[in-house]
MARBA-3410 file (N, C-alpha, C, O; in Angstrom, 1 decimal):
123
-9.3,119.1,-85.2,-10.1,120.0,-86.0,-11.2,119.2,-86.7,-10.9,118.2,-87.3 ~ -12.1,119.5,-86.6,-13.8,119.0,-87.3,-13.8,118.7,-88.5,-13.7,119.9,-88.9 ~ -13.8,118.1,-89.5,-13.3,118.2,-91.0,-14.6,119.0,-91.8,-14.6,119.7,-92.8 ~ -15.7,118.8,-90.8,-17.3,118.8,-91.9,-17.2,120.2,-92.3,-17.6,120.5,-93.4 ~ -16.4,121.5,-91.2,-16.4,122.7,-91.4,-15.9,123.3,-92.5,-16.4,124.3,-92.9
-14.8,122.6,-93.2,-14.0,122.9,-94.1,-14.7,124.0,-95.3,-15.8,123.9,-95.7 ~ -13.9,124.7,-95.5,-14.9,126.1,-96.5,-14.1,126.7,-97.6,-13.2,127.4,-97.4 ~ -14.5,126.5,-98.6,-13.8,127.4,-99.5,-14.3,128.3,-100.6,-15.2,129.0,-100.1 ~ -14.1,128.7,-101.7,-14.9,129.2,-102.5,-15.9,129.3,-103.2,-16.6,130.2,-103.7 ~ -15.7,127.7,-103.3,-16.9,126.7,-104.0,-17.3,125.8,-103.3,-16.6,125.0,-102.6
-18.8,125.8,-103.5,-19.5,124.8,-102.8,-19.7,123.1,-103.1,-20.0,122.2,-102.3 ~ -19.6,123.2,-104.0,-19.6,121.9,-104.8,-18.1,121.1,-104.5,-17.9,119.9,-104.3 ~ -17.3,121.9,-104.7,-16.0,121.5,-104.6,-16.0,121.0,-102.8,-15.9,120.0,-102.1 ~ -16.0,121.9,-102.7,-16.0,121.8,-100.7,-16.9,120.1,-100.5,-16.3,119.1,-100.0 ~ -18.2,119.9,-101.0,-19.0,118.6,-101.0,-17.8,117.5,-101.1,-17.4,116.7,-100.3
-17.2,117.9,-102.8,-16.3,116.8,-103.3,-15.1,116.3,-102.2,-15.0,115.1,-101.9 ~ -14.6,117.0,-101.9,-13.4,117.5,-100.7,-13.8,116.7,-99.6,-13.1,115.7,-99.1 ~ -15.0,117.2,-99.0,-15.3,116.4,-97.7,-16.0,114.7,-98.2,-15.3,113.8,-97.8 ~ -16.9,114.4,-98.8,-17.2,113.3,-98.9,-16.1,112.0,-99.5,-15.8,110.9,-99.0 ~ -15.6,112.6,-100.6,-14.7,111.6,-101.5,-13.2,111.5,-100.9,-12.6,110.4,-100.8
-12.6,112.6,-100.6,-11.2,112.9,-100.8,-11.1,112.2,-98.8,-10.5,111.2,-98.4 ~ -12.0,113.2,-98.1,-11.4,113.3,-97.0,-12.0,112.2,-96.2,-11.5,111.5,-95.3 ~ -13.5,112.0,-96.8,-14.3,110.9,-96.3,-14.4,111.2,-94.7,-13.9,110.5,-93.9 ~ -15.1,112.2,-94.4,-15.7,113.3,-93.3,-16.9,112.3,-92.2,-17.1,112.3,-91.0 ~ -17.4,111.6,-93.4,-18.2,110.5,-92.0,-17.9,109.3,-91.7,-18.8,108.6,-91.2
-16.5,108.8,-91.9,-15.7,108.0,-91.6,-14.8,108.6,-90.5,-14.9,108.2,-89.3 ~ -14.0,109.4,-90.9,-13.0,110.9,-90.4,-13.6,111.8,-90.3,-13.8,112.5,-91.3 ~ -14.1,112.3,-89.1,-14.6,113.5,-88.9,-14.0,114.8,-88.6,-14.2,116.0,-88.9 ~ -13.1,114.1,-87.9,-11.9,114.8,-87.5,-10.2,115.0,-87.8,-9.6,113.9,-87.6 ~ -9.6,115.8,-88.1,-8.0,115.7,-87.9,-7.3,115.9,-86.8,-8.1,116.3,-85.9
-6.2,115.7,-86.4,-5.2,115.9,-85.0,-4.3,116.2,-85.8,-4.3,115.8,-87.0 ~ -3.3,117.2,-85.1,-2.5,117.9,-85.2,-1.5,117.7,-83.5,-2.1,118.2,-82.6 ~ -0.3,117.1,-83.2,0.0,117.1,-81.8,1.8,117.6,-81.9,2.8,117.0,-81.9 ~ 1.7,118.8,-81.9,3.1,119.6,-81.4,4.3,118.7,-81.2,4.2,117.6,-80.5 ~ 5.1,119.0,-81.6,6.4,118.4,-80.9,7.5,119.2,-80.0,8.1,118.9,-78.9
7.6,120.8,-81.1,8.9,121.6,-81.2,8.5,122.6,-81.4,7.4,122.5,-81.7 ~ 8.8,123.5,-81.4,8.4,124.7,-81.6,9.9,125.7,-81.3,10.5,125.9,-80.2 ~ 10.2,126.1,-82.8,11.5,127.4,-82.6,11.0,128.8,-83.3,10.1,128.9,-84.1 ~ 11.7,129.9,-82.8,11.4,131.0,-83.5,10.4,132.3,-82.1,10.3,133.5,-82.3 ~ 10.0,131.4,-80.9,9.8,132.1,-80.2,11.1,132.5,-78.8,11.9,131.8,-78.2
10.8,134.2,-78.8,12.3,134.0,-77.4,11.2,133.6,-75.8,10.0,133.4,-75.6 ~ 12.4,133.5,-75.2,11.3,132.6,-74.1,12.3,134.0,-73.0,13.4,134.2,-73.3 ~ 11.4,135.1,-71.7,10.1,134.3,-71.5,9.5,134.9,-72.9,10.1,135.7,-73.5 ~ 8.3,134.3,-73.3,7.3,135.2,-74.4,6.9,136.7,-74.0,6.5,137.0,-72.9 ~ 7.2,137.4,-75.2,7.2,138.8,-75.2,6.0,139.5,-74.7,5.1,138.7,-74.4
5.6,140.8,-74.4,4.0,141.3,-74.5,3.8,142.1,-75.9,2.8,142.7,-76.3 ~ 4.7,141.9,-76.5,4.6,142.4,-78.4,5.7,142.1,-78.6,6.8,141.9,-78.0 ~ 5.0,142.3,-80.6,6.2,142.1,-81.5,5.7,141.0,-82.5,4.6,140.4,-82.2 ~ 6.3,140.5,-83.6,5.8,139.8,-84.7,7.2,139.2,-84.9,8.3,139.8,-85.2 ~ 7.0,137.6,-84.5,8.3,136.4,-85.1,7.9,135.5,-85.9,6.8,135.1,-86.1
9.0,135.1,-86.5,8.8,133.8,-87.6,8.7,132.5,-86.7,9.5,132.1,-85.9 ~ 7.8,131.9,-87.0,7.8,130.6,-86.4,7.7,129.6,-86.7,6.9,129.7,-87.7 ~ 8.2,127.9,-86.6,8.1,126.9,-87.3,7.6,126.1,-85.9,8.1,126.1,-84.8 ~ 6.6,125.5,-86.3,6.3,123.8,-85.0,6.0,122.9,-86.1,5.3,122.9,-87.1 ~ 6.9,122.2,-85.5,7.0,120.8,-85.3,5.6,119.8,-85.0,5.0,119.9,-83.9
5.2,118.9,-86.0,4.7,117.9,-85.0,4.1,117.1,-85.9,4.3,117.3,-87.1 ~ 3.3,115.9,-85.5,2.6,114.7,-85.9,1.2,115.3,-86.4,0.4,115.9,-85.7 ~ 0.8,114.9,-88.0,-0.6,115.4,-88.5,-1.1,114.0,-88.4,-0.3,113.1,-88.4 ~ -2.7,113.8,-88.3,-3.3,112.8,-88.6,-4.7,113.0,-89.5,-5.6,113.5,-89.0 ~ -4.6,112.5,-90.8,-5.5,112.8,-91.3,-5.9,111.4,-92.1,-5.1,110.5,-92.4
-7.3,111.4,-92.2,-7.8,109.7,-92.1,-7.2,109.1,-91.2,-7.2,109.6,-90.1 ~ -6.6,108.0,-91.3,-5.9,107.0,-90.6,-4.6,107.2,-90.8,-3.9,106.5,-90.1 ~ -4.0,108.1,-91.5,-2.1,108.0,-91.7,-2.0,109.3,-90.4,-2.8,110.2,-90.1 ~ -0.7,108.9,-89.9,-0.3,109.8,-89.5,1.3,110.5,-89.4,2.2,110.1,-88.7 ~ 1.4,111.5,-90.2,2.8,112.3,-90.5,3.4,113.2,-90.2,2.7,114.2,-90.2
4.9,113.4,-89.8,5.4,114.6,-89.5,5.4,115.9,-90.5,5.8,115.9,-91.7 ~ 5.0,116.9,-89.9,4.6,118.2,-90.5,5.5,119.6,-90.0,5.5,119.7,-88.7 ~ 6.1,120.4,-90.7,6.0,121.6,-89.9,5.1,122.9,-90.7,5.0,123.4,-91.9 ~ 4.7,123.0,-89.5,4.2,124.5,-90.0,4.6,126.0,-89.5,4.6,126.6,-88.4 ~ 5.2,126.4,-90.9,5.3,128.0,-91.1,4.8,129.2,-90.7,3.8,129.4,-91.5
5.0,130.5,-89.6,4.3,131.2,-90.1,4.8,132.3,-89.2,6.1,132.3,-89.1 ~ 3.9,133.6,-88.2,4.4,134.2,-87.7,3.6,134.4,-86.4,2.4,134.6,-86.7 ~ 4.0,134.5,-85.3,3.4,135.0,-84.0,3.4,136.0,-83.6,4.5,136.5,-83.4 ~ 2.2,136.8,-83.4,2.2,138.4,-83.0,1.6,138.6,-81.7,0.5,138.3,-81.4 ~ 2.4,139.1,-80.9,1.8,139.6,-79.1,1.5,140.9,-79.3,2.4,141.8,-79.5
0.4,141.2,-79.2,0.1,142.5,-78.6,-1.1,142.5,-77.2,-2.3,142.3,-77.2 ~ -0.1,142.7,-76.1,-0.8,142.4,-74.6,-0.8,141.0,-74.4,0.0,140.1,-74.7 ~ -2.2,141.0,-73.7,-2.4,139.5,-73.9,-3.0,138.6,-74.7,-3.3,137.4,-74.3 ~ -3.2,139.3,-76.1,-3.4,139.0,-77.6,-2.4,138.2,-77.9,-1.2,138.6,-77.8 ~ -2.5,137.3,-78.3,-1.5,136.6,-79.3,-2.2,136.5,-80.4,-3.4,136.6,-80.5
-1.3,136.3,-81.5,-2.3,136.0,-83.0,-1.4,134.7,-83.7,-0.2,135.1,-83.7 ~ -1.5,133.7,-84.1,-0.3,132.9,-85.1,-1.2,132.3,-86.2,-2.1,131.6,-86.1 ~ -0.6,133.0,-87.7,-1.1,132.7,-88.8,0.2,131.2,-88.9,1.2,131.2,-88.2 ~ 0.0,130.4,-89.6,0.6,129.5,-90.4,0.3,128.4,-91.2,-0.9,128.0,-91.1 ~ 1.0,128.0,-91.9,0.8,127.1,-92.9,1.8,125.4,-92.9,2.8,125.1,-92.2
1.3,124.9,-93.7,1.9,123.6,-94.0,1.9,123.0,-95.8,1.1,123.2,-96.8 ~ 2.9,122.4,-95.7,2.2,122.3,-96.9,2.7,120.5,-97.2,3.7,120.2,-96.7 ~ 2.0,119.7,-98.1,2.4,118.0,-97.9,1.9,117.7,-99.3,1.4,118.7,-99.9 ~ 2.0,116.4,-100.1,1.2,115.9,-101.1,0.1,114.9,-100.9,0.1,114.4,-99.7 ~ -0.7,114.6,-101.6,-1.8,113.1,-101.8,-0.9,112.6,-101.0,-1.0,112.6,-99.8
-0.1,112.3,-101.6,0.6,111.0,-101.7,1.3,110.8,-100.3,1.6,109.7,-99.9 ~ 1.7,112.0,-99.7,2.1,111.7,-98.3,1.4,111.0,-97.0,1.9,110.3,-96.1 ~ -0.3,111.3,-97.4,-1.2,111.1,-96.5,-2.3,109.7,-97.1,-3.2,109.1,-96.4 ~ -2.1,109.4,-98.4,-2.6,108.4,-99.1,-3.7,108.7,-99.5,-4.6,107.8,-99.6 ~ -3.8,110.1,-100.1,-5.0,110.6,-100.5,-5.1,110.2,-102.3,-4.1,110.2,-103.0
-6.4,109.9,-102.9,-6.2,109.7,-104.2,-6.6,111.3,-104.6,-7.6,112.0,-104.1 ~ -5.5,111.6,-105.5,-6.1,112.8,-106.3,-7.1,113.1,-106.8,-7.3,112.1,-107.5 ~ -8.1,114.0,-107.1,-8.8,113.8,-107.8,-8.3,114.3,-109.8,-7.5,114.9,-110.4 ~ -9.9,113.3,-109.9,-9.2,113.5,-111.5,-11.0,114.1,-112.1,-12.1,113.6,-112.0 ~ -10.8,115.0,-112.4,-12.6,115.6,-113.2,-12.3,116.3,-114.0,-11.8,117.4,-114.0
-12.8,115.5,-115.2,-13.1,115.8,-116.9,-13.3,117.5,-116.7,-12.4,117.9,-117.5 ~ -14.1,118.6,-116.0,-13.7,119.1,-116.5,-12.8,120.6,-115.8,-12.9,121.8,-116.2 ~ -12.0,120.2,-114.8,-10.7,120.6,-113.9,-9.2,120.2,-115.4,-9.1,119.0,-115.5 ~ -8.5,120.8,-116.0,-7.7,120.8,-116.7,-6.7,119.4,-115.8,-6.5,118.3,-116.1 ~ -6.3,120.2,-114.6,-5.1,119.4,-113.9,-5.6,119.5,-112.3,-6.6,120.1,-112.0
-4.6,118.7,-111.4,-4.9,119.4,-109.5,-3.3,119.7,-109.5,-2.4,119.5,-110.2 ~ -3.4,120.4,-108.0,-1.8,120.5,-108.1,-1.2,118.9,-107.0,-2.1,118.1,-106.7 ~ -0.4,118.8,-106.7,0.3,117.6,-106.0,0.6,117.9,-104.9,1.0,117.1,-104.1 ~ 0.6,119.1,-104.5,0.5,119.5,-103.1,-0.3,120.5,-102.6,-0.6,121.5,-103.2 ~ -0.8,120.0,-101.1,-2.2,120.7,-100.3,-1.6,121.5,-99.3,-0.7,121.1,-98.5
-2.0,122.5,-99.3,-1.6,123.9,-98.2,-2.6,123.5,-97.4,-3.7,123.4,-97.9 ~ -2.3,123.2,-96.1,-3.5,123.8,-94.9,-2.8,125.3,-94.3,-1.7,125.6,-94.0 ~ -3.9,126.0,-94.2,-3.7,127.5,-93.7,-4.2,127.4,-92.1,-4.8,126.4,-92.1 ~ -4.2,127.9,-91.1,-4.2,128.4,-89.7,-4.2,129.6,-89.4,-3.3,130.3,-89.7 ~ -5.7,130.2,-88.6,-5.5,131.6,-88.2,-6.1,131.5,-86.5,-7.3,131.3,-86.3
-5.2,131.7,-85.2,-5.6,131.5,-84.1,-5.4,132.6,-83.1,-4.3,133.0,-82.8 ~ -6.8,133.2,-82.4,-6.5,133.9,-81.7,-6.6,133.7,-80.5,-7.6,133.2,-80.1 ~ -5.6,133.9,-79.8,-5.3,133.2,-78.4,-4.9,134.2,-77.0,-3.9,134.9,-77.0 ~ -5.7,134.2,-76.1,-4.9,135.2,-75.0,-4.6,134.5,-73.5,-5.0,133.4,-73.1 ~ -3.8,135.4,-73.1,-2.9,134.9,-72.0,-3.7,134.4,-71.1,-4.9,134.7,-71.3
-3.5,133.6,-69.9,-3.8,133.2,-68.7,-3.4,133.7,-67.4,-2.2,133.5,-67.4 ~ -3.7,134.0,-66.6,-3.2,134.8,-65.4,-2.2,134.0,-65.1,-1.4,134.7,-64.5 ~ -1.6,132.2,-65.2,-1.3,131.5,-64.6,0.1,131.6,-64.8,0.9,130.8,-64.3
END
């Protein structure tokens, strides 16, 4: 995934985010590479909404860590839809927190969110 895209509420913040924290023209990119994947019945359905967890290796900057992410898989046809999440600290990935005079506190752990829409292949 691209890092430079990253988007959130605020724009300033989003700047801070990509230049300092994630350091976006060094790291442009993140990887994400599957391991496991439970929660789907096999064969895969043509509908219906499951809980799902995968497994796998994140790489962001230079560290690279085991992650699962949460969430749920929806078939309708040959629609698939899978929202999920993750969630890790700074400190897992060697990230320095940020500290700004005038933010009260940050929290210690980063949610990445996932929304993919995906359809079948004849194959």
């Amino acid at each position: 995934m691209e890092l430079e895209g990253l988007t959130s509420d605020n724009g300033r913040r989003d700047n801070y985010v990509r230049r300092n924290l994630l350091q976006t023209n060094r790291f442009p990119a993140t990887v994400f590479v599957p391991t496991a994947v439970a929660g789907l019945p096999t064969p895969l359905p043509s509908e219906g909404t499951f809980e799902v967890e995968i497994e796998g290796e994140l790489t962001l900057l230079d560290a690279t860590r085991p992650v699962i992410w949460r969430g749920t898989a929806t078939f309708d046809g040959d629609a698939v839809r899978l929202e999920a999440a993750t969630t890790f600290t700074f400190e897992d990935f060697g990230l320095t927190k940020p500290r700004v005079a005038s933010v009260l506190s940050v929290a210690d752990e980063i949610t990445l969110e996932i929304r993919l829409s995906l359809a079948r292949s004849e194959d």
